[in-house]
SEPA-89012 format. One record per atom (N, C-alpha, C): residue in three letters; x, y, z. Coordinates in steps of 0.02 Angstrom, whole numbers, padded with zeros to 5 digits, always signed. Each point is the difference from the previous one (the first is absolute). Layout:
<recs>
AlaXYZ;...
</recs>
This chain:
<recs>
Unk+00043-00060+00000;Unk-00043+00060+00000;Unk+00045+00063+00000;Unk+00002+00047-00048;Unk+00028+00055-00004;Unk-00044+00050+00044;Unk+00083+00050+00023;Unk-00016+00036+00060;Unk+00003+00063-00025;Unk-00040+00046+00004;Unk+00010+00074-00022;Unk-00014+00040+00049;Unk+00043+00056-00015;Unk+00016+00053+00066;Unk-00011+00076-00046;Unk-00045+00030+00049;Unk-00014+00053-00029;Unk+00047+00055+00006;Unk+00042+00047-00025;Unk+00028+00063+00011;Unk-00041+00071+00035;Unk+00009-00001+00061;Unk-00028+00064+00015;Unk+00000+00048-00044;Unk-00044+00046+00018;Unk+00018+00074-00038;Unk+00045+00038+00035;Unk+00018+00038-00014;Unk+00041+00059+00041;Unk-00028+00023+00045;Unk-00076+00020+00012;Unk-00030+00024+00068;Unk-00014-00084+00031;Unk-00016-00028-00036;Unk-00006-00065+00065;Unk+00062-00019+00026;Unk+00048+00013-00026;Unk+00064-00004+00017;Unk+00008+00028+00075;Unk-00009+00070-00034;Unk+00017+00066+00054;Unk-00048-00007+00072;Unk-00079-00043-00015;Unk-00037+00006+00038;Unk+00043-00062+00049;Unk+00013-00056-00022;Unk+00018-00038+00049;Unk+00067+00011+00047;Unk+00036+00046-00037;Unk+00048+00066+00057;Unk-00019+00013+00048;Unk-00055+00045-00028;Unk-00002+00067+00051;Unk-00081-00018+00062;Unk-00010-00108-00009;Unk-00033+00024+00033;Unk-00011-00007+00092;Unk+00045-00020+00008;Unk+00024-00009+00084;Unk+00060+00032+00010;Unk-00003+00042+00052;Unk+00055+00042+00028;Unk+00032-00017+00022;Unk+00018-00103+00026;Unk+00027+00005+00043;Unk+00051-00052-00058;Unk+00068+00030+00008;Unk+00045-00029-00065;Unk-00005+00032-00071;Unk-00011+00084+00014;Unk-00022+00024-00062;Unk+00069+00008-00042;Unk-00016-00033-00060;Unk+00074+00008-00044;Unk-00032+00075-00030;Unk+00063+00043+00025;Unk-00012+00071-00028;Unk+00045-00008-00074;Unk+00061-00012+00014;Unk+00027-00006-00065;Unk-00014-00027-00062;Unk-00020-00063+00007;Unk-00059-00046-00045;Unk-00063+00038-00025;Unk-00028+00040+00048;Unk-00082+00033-00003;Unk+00035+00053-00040;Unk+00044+00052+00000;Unk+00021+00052-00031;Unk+00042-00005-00041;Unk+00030-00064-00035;Unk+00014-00013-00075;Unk-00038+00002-00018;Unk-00080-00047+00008;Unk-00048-00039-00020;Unk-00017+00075-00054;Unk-00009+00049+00037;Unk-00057+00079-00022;Unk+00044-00018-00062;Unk+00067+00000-00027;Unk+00004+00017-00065;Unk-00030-00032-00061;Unk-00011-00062+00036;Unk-00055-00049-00064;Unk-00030+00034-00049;Unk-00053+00039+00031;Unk-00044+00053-00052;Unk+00038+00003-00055;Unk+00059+00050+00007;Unk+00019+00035-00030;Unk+00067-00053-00056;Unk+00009-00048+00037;Unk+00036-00056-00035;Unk-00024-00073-00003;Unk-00038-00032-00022;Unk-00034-00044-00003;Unk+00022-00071+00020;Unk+00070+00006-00019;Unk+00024-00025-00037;Unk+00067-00021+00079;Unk+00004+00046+00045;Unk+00049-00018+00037;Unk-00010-00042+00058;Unk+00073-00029+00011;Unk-00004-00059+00045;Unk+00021+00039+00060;Unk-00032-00010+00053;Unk-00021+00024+00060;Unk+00090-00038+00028;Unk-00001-00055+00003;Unk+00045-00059+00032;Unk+00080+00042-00036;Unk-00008+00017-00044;Unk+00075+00029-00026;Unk+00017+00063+00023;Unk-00046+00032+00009;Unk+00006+00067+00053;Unk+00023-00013+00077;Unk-00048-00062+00028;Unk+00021+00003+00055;Unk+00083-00044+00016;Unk+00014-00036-00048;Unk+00069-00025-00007;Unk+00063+00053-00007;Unk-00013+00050-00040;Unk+00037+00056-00011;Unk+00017+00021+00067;Unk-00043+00013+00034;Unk+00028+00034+00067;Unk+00045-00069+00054;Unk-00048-00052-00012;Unk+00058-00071+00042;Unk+00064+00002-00037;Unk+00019+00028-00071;Unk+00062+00007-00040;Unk+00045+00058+00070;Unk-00035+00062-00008;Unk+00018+00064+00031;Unk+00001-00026+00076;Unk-00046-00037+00046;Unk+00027+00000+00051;Unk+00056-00053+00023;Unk+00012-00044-00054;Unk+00054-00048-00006;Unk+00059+00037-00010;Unk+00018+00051-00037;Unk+00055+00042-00022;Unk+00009+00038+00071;Unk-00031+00037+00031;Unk-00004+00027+00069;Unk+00022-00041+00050;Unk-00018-00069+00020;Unk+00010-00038+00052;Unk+00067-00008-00006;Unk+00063+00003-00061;Unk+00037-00042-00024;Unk+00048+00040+00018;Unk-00029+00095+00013;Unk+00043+00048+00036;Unk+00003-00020+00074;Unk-00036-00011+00025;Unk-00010+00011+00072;Unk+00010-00033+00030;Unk+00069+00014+00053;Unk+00027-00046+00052;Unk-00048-00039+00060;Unk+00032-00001+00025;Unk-00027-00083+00020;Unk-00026+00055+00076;Unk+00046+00025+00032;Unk-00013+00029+00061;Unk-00030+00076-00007;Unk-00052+00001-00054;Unk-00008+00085-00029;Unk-00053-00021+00061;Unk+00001+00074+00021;Unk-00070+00028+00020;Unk-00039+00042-00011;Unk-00070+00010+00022;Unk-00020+00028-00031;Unk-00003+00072-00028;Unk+00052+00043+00023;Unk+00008+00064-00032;Unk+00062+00001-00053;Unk+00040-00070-00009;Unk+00029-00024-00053;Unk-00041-00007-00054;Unk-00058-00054-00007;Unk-00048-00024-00027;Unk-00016+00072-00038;Unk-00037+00033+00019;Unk-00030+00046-00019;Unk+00057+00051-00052;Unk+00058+00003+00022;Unk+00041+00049-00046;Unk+00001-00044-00049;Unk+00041-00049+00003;Unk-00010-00049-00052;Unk-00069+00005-00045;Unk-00044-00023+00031;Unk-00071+00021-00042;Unk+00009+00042-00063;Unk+00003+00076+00075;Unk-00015+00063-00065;Unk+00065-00008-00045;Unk+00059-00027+00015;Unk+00043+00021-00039;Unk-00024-00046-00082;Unk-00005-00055+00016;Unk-00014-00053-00058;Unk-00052+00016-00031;Unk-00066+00063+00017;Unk-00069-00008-00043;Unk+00002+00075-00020;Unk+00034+00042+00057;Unk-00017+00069-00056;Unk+00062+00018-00026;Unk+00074-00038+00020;Unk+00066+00031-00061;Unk+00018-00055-00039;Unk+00012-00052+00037;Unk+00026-00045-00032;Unk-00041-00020-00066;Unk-00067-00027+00003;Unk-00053-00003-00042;Unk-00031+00053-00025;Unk-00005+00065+00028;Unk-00015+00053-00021;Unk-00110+00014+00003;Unk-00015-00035+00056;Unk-00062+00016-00015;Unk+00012+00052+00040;Unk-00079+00034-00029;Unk-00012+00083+00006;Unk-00070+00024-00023;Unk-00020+00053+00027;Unk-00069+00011-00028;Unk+00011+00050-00072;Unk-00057-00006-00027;Unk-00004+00007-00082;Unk-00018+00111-00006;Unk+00035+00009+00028;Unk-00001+00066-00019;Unk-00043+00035-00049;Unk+00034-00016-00068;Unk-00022+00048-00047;Unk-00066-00041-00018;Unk-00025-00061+00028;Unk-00060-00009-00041;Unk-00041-00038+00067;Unk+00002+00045+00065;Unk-00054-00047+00059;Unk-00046-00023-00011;Unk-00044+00041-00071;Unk-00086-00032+00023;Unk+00003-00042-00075;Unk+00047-00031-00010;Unk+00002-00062-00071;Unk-00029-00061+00054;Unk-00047-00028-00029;Unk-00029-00070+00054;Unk+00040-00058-00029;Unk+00046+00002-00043;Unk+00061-00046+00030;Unk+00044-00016+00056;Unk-00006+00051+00021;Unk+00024+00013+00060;Unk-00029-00042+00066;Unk-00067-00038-00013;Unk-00020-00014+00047;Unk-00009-00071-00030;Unk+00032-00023-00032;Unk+00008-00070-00020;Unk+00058-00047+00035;Unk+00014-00036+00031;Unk+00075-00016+00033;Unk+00036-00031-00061;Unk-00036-00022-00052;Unk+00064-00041-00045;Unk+00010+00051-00057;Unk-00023+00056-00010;Unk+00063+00065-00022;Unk+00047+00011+00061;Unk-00040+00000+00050;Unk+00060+00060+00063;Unk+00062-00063+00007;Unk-00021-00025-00002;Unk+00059-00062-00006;Unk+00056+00016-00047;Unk-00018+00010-00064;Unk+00012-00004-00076;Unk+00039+00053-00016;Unk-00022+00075+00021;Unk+00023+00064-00004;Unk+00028+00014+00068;Unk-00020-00025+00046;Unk+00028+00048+00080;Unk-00014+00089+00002;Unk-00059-00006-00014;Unk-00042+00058+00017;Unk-00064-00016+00001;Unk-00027+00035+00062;Unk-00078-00019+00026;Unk-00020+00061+00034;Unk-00049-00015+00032;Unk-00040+00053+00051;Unk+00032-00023+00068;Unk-00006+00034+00058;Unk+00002-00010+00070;Unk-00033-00084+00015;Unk-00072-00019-00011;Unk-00018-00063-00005;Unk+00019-00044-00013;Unk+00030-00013-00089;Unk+00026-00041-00012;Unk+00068-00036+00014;Unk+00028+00070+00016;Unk+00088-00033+00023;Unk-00006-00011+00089;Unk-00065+00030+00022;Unk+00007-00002+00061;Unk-00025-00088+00007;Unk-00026-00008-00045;Unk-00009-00109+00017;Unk+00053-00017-00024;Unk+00032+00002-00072;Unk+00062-00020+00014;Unk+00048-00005+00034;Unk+00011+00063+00041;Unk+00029+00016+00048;Unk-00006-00038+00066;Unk-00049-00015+00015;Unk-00032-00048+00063;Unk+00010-00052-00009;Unk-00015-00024-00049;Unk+00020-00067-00014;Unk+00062-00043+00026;Unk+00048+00058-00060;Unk+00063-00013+00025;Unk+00034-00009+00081;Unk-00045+00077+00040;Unk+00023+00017+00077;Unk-00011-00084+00019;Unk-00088+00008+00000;Unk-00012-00080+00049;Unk+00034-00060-00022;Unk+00022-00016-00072;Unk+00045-00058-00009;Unk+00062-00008+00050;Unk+00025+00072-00005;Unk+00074+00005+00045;Unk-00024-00006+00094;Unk-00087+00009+00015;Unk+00012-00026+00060;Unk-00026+00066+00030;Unk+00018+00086-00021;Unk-00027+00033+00023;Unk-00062+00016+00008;Unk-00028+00043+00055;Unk-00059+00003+00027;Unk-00018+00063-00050;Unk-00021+00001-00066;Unk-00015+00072-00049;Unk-00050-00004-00005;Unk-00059+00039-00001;Unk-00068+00007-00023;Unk-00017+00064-00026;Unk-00064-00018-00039;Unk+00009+00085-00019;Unk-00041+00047+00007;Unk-00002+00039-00034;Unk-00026+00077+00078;Unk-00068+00040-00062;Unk-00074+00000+00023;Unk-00033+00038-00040;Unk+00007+00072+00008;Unk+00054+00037-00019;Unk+00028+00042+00015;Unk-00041+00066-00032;Unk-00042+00055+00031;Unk-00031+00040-00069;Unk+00034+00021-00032;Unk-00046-00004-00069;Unk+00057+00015-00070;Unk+00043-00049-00024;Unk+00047-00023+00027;Unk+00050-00034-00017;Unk+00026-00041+00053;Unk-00008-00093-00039;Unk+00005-00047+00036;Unk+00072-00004+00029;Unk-00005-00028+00067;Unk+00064-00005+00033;Unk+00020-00069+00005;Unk+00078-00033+00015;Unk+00008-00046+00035;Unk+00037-00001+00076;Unk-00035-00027+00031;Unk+00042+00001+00073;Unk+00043-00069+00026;Unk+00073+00010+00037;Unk+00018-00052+00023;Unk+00020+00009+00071;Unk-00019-00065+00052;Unk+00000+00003+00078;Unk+00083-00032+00027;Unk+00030+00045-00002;Unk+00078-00011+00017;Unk+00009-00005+00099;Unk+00052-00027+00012;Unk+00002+00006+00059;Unk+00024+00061+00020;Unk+00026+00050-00036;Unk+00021+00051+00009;Unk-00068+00069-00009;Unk-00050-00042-00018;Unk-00059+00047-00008;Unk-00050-00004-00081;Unk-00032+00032+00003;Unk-00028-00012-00069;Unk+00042+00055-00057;Unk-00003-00033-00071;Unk-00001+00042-00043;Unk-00042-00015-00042;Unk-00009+00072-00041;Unk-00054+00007-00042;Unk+00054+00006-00071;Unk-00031+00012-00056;Unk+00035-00007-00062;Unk-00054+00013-00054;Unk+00038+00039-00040;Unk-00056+00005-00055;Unk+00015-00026-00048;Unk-00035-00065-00026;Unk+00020-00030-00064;Unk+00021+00026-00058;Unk-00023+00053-00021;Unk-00022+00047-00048;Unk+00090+00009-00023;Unk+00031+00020+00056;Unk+00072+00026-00004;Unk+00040-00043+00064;Unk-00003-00038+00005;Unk+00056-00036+00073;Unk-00005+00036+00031;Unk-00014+00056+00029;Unk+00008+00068+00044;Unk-00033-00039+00075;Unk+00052+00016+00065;Unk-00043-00019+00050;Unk-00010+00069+00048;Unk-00054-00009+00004;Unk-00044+00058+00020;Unk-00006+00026+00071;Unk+00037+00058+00040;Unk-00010-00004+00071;Unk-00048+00026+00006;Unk-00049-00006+00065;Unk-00044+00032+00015;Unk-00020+00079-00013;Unk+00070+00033-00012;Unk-00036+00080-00028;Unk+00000-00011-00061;Unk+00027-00039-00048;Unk-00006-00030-00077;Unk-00107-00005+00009;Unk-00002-00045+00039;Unk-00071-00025+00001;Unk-00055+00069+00009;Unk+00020+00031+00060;Unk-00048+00050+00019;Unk-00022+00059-00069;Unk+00081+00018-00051;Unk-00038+00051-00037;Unk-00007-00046-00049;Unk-00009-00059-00001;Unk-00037-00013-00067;Unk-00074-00014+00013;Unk-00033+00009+00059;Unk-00048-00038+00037;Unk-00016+00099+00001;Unk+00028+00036-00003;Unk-00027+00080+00016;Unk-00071+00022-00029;Unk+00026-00016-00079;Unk-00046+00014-00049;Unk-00085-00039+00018;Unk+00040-00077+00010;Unk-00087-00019-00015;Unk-00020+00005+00098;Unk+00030+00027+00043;Unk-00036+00011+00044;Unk-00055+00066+00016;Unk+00040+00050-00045;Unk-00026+00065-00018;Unk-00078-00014-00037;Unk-00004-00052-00056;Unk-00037+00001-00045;Unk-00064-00034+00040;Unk+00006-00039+00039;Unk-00041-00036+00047;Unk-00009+00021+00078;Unk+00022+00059+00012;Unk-00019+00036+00053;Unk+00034-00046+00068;Unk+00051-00058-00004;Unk+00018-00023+00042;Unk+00072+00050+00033;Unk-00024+00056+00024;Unk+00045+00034+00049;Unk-00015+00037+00043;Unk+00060+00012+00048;Unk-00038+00037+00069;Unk-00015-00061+00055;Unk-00064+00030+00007;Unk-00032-00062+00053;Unk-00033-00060-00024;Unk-00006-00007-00079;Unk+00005-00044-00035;Unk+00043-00058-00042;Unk+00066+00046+00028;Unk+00035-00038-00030;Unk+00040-00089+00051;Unk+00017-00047-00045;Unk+00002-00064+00031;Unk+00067-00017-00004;Unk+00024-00053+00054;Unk+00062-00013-00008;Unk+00025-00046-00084;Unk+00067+00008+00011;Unk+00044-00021-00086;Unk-00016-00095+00019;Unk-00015-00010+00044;Unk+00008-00055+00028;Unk-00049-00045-00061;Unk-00069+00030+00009;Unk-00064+00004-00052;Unk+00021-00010-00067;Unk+00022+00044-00031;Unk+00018-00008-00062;Unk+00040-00058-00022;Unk+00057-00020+00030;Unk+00047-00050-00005;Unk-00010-00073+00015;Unk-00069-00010+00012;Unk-00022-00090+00013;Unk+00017-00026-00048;Unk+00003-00088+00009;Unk+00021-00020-00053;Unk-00071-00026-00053;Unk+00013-00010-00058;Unk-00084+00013-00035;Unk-00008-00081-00020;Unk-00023-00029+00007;Unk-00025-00061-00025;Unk+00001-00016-00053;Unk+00023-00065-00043;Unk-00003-00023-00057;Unk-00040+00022-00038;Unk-00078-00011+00021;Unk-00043+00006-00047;Unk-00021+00091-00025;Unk+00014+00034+00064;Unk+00009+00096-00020;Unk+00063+00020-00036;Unk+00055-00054+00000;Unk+00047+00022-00053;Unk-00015-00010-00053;Unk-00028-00090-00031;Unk-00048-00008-00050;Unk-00039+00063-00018;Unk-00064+00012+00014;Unk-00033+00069-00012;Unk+00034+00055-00010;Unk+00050+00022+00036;Unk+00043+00065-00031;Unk+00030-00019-00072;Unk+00007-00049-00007;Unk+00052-00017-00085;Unk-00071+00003-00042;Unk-00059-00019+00037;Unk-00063+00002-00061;Unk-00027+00058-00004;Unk+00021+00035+00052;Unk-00055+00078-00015;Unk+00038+00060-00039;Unk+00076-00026+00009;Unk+00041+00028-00035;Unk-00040-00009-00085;Unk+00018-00044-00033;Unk-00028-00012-00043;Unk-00051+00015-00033;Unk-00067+00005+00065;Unk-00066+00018-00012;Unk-00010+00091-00014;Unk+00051+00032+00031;Unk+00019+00067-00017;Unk+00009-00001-00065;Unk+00068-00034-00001;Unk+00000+00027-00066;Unk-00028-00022-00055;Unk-00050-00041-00003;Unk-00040-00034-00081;Unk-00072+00025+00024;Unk+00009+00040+00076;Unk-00077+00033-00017;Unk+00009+00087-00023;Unk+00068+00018+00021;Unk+00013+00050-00044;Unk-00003+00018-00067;Unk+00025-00061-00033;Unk+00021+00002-00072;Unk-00080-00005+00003;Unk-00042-00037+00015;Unk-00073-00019-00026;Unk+00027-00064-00044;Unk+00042-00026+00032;Unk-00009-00093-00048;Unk-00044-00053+00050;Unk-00052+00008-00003;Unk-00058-00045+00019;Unk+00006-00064-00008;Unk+00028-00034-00055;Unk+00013-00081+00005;Unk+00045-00011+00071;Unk+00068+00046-00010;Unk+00072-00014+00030;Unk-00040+00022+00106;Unk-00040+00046-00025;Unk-00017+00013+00087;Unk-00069-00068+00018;Unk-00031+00001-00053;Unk-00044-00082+00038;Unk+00044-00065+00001;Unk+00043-00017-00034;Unk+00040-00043+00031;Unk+00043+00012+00065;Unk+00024+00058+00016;Unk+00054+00012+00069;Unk-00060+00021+00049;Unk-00072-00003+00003;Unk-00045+00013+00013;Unk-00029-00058+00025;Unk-00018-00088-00053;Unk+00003-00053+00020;Unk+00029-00014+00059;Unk+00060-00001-00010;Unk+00057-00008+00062;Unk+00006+00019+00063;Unk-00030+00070-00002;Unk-00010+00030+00056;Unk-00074-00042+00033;Unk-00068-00004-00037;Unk-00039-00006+00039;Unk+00008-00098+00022;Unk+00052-00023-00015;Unk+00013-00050+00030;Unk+00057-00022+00058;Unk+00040+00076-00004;Unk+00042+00019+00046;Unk-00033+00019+00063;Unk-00049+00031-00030;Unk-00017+00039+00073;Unk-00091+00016-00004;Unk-00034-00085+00010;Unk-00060-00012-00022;Unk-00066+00055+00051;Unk+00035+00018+00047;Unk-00056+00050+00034;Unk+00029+00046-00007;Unk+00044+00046-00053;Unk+00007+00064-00009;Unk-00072+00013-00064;Unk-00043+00019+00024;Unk-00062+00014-00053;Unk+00028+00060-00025;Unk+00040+00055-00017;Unk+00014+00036-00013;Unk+00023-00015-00066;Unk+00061-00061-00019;Unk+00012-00034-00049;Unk-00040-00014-00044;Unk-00062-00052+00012;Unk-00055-00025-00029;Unk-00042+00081-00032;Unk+00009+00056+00032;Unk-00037+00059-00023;Unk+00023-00005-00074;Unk+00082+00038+00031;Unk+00055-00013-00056;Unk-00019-00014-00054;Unk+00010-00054-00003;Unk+00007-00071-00047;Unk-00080+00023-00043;Unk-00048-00007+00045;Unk-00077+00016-00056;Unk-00005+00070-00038;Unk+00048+00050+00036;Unk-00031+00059-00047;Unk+00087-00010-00059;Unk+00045-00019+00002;Unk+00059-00042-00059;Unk-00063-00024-00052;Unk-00036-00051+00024;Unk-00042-00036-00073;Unk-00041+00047+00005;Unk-00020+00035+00025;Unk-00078+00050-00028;Unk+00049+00024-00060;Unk+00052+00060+00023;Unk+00046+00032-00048;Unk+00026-00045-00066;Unk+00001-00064+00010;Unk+00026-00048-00072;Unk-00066-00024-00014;Unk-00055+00025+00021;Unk-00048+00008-00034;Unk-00058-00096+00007;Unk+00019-00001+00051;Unk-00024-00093+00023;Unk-00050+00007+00068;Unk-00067+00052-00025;Unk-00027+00006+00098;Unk-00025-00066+00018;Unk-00008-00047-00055;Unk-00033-00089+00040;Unk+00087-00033+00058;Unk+00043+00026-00017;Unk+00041+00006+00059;Unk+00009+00049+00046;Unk-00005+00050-00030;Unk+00023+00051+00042;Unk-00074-00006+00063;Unk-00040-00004-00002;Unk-00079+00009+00036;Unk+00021-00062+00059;Unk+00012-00055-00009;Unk+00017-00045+00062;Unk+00056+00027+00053;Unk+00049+00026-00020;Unk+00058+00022+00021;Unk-00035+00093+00041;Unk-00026+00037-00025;Unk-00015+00049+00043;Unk-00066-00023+00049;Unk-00040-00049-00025;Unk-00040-00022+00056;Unk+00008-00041+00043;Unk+00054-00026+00003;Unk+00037-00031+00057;Unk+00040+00073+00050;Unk+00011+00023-00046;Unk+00039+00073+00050;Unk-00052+00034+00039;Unk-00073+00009-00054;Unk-00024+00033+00068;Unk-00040-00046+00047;Unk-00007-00059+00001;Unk-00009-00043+00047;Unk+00033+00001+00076;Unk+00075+00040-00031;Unk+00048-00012+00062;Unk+00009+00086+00013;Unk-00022+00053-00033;Unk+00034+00070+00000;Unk-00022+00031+00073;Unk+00056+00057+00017;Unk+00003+00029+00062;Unk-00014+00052-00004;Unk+00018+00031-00075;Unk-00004+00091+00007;Unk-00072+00001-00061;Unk-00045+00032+00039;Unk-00059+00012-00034;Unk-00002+00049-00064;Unk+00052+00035-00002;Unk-00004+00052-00049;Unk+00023-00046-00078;Unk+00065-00049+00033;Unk-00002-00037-00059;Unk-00015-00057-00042;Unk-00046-00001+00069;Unk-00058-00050-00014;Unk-00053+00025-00039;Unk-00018+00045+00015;Unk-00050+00032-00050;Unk+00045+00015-00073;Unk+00055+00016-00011;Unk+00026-00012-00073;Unk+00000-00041-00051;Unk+00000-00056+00053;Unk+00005-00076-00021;Unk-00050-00018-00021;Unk-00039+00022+00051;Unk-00097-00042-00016;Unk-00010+00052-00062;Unk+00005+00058+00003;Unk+00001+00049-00081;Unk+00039-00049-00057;Unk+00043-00026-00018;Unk+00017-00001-00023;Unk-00013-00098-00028;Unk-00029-00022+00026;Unk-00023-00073+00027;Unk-00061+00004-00058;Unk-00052+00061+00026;Unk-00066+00009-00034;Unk+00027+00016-00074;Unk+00033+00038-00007;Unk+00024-00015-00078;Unk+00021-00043-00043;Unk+00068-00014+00033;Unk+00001-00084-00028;Unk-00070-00061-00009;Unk-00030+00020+00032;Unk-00044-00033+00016;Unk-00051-00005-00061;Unk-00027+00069-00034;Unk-00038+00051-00028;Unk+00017-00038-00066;Unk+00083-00008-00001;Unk+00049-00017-00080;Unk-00004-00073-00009;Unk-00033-00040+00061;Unk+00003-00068-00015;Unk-00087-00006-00017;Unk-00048+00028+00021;Unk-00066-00010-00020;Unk-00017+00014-00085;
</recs>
C-alpha cells in the first residue's frame, strides 16, 4: 500500500510554529515570514547557515571564556568580522525583514539582526534577550558584572544616559513625564518570542500598507491573525485589505468578527459603516 504525505503550505507550516509558546522556535517562525515572498525557500538551510556561523564562533572561544569574554567575542565575529549592520540607505526595503537575505547581504533592521544576534548569544550560553525597546528594538545581556544593553542596529552598547535621550522624544510625545514619568527599568524587559515575532510582522505590515500592496499586506496579515489569534484589531486589518482588493465576501467575515470583540465604540461604529456597505455590494 503506497503512502502519501501531504506538503504543508507555508501558513500551515508557520501555523504549527507559532502555535504553543512553550518551545517557541523564534528563529524557525521568523525565516518561515520570508516564504511569501520566496516560495520557493528552504526554511532548514537558513537555519543551518547560522549552526555554520555558530560553529565558526565556538572554534574561537577558549575553553575557560567567560561570560564577558563570550560576549566580546560575539560582537566582534557578527558586526566586524562578518560585517552585519543595519541597512541605512534603504530601512523601509521589506527585505530587510526576511532572515535569508539578512543572512545573504548582512544588512537588516534592528529585528532581524537582533534574532540573529540571539541566536548566536544563547548558543554560546549567554543569558541575551531582547528588549521591546520604543522605536527601536534592543538586545540585552545579564553579565555578572551587570547588565548590558546593545543596539543591534550598530554593535553600540548603550549606557543608561545612551537610553534616557533616546527614550526623551517618545516620552515627550506620550506625556510620560514629571509625575508621570516611569522607571528605565519598564522599558528594558525582556519581550517574548512570540512579540518579537509580531514586531518583524508589523514591520512589514507598515510598509505594504503604505505602498497600498493589498495582496503582500493580506498575506503578512494571515500570519499575524494566527500569531496573535485574540488581537481582533488584525482580523479588522486584514477585512478592510480585501474590501480595498476589492473581495467584501471576505473582507465582511473578518470585520464581523472584529466587532464581535471591539472596545472603542467610535471605531466600532466605522466598522459597522463600513460592514453595511460591503454588505449593500454583495446583495
Amino acid at each position: 500500500m503506497a503512502l502519501s504525505f501531504q506538503v504543508p503550505s507555508p501558513l500551515e507550516y508557520f501555523a504549527a510554529l507559532v502555535r504553543d509558546d512553550e518551545g517557541f522556535p523564534l528563529l524557525e517562525a521568523a525565516a518561515a515570514v520570508a516564504m511569501d515572498e520566496y516560495p520557493d525557500l528552504d526554511v532548514q538551510t537558513v537555519l543551518g547557515d547560522l549552526d555554520q556561523l555558530l560553529a565558526r564562533l565556538r572554534r574561537r572561544l577558549p575553553a575557560d571564556a567567560g561570560p564577558l569574554q563570550r560576549l566580546r567575542l560575539l560582537n566582534q565575529f557578527f558586526f566586524h568580522d562578518l560585517g552585519f549592520g543595519g541597512n541605512v540607505n534603504h530601512y523601509y526595503d521589506p527585505e530587510n525583514s526576511y532572515l535569508n537575505v539578512v543572512l545573504r547581504t548582512r544588512r537588516g533592521i534592528p529585528i532581524t539582526l537582533a534574532i540573529l544576534w540571539l541566536e548566536l548569544a544563547q548558543g554560546l550560553g549567554l543569558q541575551a534577550r531582547g528588549v521591546n525597546f520604543p522605536g527601536h528594538f534592543m538586545v540585552k545581556v545579564n553579565l555578572p558584572q551587570g547588565q548590558v544593553v546593545i543596539d543591534p542596529f550598530t554593535g553600540q552598547s548603550l549606557s543608561r544616559e545612551d537610553l534616557s535621550e533616546r527614550l526623551e522624544p517618545y516620552k515627550r510625545r506620550n506625556g510620560l513625564v514629571d509625575d508621570f514619568d516611569v522607571p528605565m527599568g519598564l522599558y528594558l524587559q525582556s519581550a517574548p518570542p512570540r512579540d518579537i515575532l509580531a514586531r518583524v510582522l508589523r514591520n512589514l505590515k507598515d510598509i505594504h500598507r503604505s505602498q497600498e500592496d493589498w495582496p503582500r499586506l493580506i498575506a503578512v496579515l494571515d500570519r499575524l491573525v494566527l500569531l496573535l489569534p485574540k488581537d481582533w484589531s488584525e482580523r479588522r486589518d486584514r477585512g478592510l485589505a480585501w474590501a480595498e482588493l476589492g473581495h467584501p465576501e471576505r473582507a465582511v467575515p473578518d470585520l464581523e468578527a472584529y466587532l464581535a470583540h471591539a472596545e472603542d465604540p467610535l471605531d466600532a461604529d466605522a466598522i459597522g459603516q463600513r460592514v453595511l456597505e460591503l454588505k449593500r455590494e454583495l446583495s
